[in-house]
N, C-alpha and C positions, 0 to 999 in steps of 0.2 A: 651199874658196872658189875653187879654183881660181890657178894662176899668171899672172901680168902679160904680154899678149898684147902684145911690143911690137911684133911686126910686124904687128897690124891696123893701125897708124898709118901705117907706111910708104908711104909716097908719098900719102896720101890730102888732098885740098885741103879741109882746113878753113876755115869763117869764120867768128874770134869777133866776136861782137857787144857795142862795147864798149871803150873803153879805160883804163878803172878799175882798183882791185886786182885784181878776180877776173879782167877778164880778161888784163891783162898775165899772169898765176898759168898761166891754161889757156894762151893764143901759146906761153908760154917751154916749158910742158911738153910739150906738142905737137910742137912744133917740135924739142925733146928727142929726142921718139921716131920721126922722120923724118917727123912730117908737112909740109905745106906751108901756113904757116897766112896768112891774110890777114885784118888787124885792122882794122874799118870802124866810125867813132864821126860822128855828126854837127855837132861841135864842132872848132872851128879855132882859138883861143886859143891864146896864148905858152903858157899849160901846154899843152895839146894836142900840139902842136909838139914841146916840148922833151921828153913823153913817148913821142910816139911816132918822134924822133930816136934816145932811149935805148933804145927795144926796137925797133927792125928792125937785122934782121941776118939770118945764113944763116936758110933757113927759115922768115923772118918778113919782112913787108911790110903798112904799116900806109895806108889810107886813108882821110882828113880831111875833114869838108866833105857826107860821101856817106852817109848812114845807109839809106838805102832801096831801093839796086843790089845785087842778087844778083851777085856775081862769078863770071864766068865756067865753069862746071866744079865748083864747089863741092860738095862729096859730104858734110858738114856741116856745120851750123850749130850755133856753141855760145854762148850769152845770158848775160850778163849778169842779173844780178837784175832789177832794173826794168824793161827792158823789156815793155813790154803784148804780149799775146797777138795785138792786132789792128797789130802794126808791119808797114808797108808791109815790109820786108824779109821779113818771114813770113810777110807773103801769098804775096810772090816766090818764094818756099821751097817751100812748099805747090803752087804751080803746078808746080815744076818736082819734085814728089817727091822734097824733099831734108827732112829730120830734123828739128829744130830740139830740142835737150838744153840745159840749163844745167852750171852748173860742178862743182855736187856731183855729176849724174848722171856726168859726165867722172870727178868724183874716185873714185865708187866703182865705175867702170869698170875702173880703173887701181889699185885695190886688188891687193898681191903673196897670195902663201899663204897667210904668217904677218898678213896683215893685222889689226890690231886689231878690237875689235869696236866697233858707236857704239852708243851710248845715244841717244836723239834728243831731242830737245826743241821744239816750238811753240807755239804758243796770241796769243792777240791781246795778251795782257801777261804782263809776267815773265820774257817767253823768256830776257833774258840774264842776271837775280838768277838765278833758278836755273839755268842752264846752269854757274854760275859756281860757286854750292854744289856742284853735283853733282862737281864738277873738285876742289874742296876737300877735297871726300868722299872724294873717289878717294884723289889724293894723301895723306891722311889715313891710307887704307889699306895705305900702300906702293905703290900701282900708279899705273906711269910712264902721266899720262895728258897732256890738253890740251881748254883748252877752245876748238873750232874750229866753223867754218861761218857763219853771222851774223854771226861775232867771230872775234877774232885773227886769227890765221895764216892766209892762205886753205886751206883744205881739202886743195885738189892739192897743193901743198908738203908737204902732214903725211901726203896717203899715199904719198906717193913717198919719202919717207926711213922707210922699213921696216924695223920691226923696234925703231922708237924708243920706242915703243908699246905699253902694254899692253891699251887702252881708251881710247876717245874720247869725251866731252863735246860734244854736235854740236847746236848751235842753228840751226833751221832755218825758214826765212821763208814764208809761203804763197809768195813769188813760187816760192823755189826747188825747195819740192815739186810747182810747177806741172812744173817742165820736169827732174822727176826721176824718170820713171817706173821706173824697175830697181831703188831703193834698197829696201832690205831688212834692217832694222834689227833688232839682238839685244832692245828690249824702248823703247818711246816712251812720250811722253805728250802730252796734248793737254791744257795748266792751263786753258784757258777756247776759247768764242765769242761775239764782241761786232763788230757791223757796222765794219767797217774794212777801207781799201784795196776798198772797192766799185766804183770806178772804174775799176778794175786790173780786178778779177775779174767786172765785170758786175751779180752777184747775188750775196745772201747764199748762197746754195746753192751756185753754184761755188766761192764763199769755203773754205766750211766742206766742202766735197768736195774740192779742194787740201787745206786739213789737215789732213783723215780721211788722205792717202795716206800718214800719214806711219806709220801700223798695217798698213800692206800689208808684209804676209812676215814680220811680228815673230815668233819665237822664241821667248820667253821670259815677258814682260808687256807688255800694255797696260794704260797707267795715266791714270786718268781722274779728273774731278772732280764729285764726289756732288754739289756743290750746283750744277751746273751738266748735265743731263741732255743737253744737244745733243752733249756729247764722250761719253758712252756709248753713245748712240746711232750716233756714229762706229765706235766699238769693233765695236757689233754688224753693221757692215755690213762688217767689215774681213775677208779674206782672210788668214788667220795659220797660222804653221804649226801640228802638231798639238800637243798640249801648252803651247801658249802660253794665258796666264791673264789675267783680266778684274778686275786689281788698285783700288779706290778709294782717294781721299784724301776727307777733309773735319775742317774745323774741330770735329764733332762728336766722339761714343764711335764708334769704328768699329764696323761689325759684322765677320763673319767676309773674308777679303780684299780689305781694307783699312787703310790706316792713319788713324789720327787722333789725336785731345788728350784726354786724362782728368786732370783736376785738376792744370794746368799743364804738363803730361807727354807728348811724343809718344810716340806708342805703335802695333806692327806686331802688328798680325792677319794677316797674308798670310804672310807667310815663315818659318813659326814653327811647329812640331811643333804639330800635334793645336790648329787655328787655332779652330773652334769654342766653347773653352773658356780656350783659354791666349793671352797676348799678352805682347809681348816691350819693355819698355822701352828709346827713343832717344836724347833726350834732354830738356830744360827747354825750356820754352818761350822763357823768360830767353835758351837759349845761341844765339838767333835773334835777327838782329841787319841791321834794327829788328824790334821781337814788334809788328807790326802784324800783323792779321788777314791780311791776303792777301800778306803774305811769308813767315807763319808756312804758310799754302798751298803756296810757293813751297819751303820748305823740306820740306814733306811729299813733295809732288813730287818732288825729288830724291833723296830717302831712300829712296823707292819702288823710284827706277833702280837706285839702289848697291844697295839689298836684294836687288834681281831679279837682280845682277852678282854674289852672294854677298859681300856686301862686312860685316862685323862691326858692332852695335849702338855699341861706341863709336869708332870710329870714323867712323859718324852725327855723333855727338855733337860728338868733336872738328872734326871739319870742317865742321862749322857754327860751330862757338865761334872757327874759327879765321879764319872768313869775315867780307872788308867789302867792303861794295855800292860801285858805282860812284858819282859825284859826283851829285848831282841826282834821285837815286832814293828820297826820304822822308828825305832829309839835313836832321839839326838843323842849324842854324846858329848861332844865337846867343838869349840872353835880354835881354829890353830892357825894362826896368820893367817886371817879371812877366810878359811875354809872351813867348811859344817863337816862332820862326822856326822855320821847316819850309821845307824846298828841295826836289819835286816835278816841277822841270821837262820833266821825261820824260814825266810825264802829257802824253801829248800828241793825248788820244781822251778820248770819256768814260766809258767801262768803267773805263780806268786810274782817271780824277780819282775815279770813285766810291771806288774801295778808299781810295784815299788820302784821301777826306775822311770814310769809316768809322771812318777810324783816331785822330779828334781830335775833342772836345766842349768847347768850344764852340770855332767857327771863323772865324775872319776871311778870305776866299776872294777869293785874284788870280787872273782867270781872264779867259780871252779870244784870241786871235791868227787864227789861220785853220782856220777850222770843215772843211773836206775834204767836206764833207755833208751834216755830223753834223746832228741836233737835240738839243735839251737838256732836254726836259721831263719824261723818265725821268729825269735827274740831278737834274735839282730836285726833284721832286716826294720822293725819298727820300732828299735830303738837306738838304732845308729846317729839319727842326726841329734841326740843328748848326747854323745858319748865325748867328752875329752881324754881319754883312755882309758885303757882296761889294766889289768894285774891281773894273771892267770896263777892260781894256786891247785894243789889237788892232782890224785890218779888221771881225772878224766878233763883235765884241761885245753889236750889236745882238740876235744872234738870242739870245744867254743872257738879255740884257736882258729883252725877251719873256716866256721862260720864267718868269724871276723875278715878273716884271709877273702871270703866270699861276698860278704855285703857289705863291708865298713874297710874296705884295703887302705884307705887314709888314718884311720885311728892308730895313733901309736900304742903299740901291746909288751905288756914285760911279761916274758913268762918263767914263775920262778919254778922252780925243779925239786928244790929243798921242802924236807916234810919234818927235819925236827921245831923245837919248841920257841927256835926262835923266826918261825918260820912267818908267822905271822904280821911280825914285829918289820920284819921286813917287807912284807906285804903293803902295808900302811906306810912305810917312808921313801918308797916307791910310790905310792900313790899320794901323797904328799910333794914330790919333785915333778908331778907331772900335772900338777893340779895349780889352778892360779886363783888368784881371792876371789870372793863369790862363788866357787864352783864347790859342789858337793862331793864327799869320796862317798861310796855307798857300798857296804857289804852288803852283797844281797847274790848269797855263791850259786842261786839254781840248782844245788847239785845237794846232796843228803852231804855231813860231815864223819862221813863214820871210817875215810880212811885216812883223817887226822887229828879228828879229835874222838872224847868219847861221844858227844851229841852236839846236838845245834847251841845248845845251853853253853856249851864250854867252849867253843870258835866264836861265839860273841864273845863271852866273857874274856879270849884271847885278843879278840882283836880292840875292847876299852880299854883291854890294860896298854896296847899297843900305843893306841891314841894318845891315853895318858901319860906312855914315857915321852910322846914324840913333844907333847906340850909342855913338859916338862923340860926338856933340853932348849925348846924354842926360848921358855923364859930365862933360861941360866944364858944365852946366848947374848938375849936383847938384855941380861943385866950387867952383860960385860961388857956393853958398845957402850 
């Protein structure tokens, strides 16, 4: 892999774009390795301020206010995630023949000898359940890993402490594999494609051309999803080295290299003596946790990597048994006069809301916030016949409305209007009167929450607590009959 070039940094005037974690992560490294970096965010805020008071120092100078001025002499540019491709600063860039990378390309720039190797991870959903199994998996196995890029630790931090490492768990964003051209991973996957962040990329085709890079130079597997044919079709367009292998997942019996379910049971066709005839038992379906259809995906998924990693069948097992998802990712919450609460708030597209409303019969559906684009008539149309009603919340509620109006005109719909704080509250007792025992109410809004809450974090945690009053009153009720 080569040793850590620190005198390519030397004297050389960087500008990160940017003043968030990743890039406060690449200034401070940078400026590490003698470059001269200059940190330009177009925000002036007391945060702003107070951040970028805390990071200028030798070798770092941060400028506020100015998103768009190429600095002086600049010999690179390194981005930030979100930054769009069409940022007046990258035009500037582009005039003047200068770079423009993001933070992973920097991190695996700066990879030492001994550097670990990454597993990769993308897809429009899942990226970070499984990023997170796959970490599970690992450690599971004995090997010192982490799960970074997307999540946790910034990336540049974890390769520049060498040697802590056996293996990396590395979730990675279309934005990031936009401005990561040199990454070259021991074995990826791409779980799905589904129209998202089209704004950012233009087109579905540079979408899914960004997540295909993430099979350029693999190694060992590319791992793809059977019932999803546009990520093998990535695979086959992918530049790998030689010996790297064209691994499936799918909910189904796998055939010959891939994995999949036989009567409750995951199961590897791919890494397994004489694959043709023999297949090697991972684990239950049970020790996936939630065994919804497209986490038990998400769990093949990373089965896949640690197999490709030579990593042991129970130790699959255990590190799924041993794994729990983040808050708001297909979280029960409570039962209230026979009916489940279900917390989804991550759904925040409609690819994701589909798995998640695959996942429950019959269902009561809060859905709604800011559509980004989307349309919904592919979501209703295949998941109408779950539906025992909907609750429309959110700016862009109308356009589901519609849908509904179009392929499900029997479902009864409440659409509420209101966006203050008890908006929620209302949402859930609504969907609670329309709900009968047995049936699941499912947050799961398709829509981003940012025009009524501050993130996804906080419209779950709106709607548990919602849950929780409603249970609450249910029992002060039944203690007074």
């Amino acid at each position: 892999m080569g040793s850590r070039q620190v005198t390519s940094w030397q004297g050389k005037n960087i500008t990160v774009a940017g003043l968030g974690v990743s890039g406060i992560s690449a200034a401070r490294a940078l400026a590490g390795l003698g470059a001269s970096v200059t940190v330009v965010d177009g925000g002036d805020s007391e945060g702003h301020r107070a951040r970028a008071a805390e990071l200028a120092g030798p070798g770092i100078s941060v400028r506020l206010a100015d998103a768009e001025t190429l600095p002086e002499g600049t010999d690179l540019v390194v981005t930030s995630p979100g930054w769009k491709p069409d940022s007046p600063l990258f035009a500037a860039a582009a005039a003047a023949g200068v770079e423009v990378v993001g933070d992973v390309e920097i991190a695996w720039q700066l990879r030492g000898e001994n550097a670990a190797p990454w597993l990769a991870i993308t897809g429009t959903n899942g990226k970070t359940t499984t990023t997170q199994m796959l970490a599970s998996i690992l450690k599971a196995a004995g090997l010192r890993t982490a799960a970074v890029g997307n999540i946790g630790t910034p990336i540049i931090d974890v390769v520049l402490d060498e040697g802590a490492y056996d293996v990396l768990a590395v979730e990675l964003s279309s934005y990031q594999l936009h401005w990561a051209p040199s990454l070259r991973a021991h074995s990826a996957v791409v779980l799905n494609l589904a129209p998202d962040h089209l704004d950012w990329h233009g087109s579905m085709e540079a979408y899914a051309a960004d997540k295909g890079r993430i099979y350029e130079g693999n190694t060992v597997a590319c791992v793809y999803n059977v019932a999803d044919p546009a990520t093998e079709k990535l695979v086959e367009g992918a530049d790998v080295e030689e010996g790297c292998r064209a691994i499936g997942f799918t909910l189904g019996a796998p055939g010959p290299s891939m994995l999949g379910v036989v009567d409750g049971i995951l199961v590897d066709r791919a890494f397994v003596e004489n694959r043709h005839k023999n297949a090697q038992e991972l684990a239950e379906v049970k020790d996936v946790n939630p065994p919804a259809p497209h986490n038990i995906a998400n769990a093949l998924a990373a089965a896949a990597l640690a197999r490709a990693f030579g990593v042991t069948p129970r130790a699959v097992r255990d590190g799924l048994r041993n794994f729990r998802p983040d808050a708001h990712r297909v979280a029960f919450v409570d039962e209230v006069d026979g009916v489940g609460y279900v917390d989804d708030s991550k759904a925040t597209n409609t690819h994701a809301a589909e798995a998640s409303l695959a996942a429950f019969e019959p269902v009561v559906w809060i859905a709604g916030g800011l559509a980004k684009g989307a349309t919904f008539d592919e979501l209703v149309q295949k998941s109408a016949k779950r539906l025992r009603g909907v609750v429309l919340i959110g700016a862009d509620r109308a356009l589901i409305a519609e849908a509904l109006a179009r392929h499900a005109p029997e479902v009864p719909v409440t659409d509420l209007a209101r966006t203050d704080t008890g908006a929620m509250l209302a949402a859930v007792r609504e969907a609670a009167r329309l709900a009968e025992p047995g049936d699941t109410v499912l947050l799961a809004p398709a829509c981003a929450s940012m025009d009524m809450f501050a993130n996804y974090n906080k419209r779950g945690e709106a709607f548990a607590d919602a849950v929780r009053e409603l249970a609450a009153g249910s029992a002060a009720d039944a203690a007074k009959a």
